[in-house]
N, C-alpha and C positions, 0 to 999 in steps of 0.2 A: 221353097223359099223359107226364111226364117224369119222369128219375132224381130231380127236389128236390121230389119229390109225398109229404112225408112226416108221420106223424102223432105225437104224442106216446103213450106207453105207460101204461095206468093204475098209478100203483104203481112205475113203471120211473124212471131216472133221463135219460135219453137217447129218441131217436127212431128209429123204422124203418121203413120204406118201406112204402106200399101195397101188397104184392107181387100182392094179388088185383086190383088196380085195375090192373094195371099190363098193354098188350095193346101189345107191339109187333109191327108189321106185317113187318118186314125179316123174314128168314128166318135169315143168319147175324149177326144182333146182337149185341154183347156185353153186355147190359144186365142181362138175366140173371144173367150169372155177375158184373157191379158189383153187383148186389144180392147175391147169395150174399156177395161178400166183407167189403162191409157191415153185411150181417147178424151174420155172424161178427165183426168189429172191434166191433161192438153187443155183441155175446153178453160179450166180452173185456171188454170197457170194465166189464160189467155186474159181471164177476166179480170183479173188479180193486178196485172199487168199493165190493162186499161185502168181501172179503180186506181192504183197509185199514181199513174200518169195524171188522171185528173187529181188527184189529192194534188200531188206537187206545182202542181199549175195555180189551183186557189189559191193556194199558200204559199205560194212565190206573190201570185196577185194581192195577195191582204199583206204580205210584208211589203212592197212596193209603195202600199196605199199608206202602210203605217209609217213609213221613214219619210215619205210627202208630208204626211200630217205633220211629225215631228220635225220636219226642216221648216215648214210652215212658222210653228207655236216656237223654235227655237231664237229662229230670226228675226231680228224688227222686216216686216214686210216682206219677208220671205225671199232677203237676201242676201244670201252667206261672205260671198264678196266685199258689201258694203258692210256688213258686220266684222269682217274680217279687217276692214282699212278704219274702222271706230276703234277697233283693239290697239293696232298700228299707230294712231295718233293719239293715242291716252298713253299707251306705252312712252311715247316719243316726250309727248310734255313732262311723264312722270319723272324720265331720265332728265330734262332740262330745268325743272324745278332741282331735283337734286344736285347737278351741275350748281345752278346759279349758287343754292345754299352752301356747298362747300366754298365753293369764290367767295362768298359770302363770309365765313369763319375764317377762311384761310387772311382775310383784308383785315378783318378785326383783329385777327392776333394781330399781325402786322401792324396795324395801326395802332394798337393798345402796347404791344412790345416798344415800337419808337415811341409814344406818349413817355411809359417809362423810364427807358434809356433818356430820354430829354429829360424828364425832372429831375434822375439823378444826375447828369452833365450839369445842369444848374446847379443843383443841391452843393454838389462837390466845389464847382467855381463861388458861389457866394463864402464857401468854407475857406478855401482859398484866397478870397479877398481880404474876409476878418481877421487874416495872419495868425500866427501862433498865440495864444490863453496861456 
């Protein structure tokens, strides 16, 4: 058998050697001890593996915790919704204030342009009346 005679682990994430399969004839091999070291980088891998697993787990868990907090502290009463339809109706007045106020200039001209127009129709007619000077 050789060093790549290896099987997968039930449950494991990685592979390890058949170490019971494993019958070399030489006397001073090294194969042996490529297997110990193996095994060991296996073992490492194995823990490495778990260790990140929980690292990412926490720190999915505290960012969870943290964008709660911050939905919390962002929202009146902690909801986005109703925050969301406060924006909506401040929007909505802000456009009908601006509405109004243009109807609002657009009447004054108008009204101010006819004031005009009429004083001069006058103007002109009393001119008119006083005949020629």
């Amino acid at each position: 058998m050789t060093m790549h005679n290896f099987h997968q682990e039930e449950g494991g994430s990685g592979f390890t050697p058949l170490v019971s399969q494993f019958n070399d004839r030489r006397k001073d091999s090294p194969m042996p001890v490529l297997l110990a070291l193996v095994q060991k980088v296996h073992e490492s891998q194995k823990e490495l593996d778990r260790k990140l697993t929980k690292h990412m787990t926490e720190e999915t868990d505290e960012l969870a915790k943290a964008i709660t907090k911050l939905m919390a502290e962002a929202f009146p009463e902690g909801d986005p919704d109703g925050h969301r339809r406060h924006h909506e109706l401040v929007i909505q007045q802000a456009e009908e204030r601006a509405k109004f106020w243009h109807e609002m200039r657009l009447a004054v001209a108008k009204w101010a342009g006819l004031g005009v127009l009429s004083f001069l129709v006058v103007a002109a007619w009393n001119k008119f009346l006083q005949g020629p000077h």
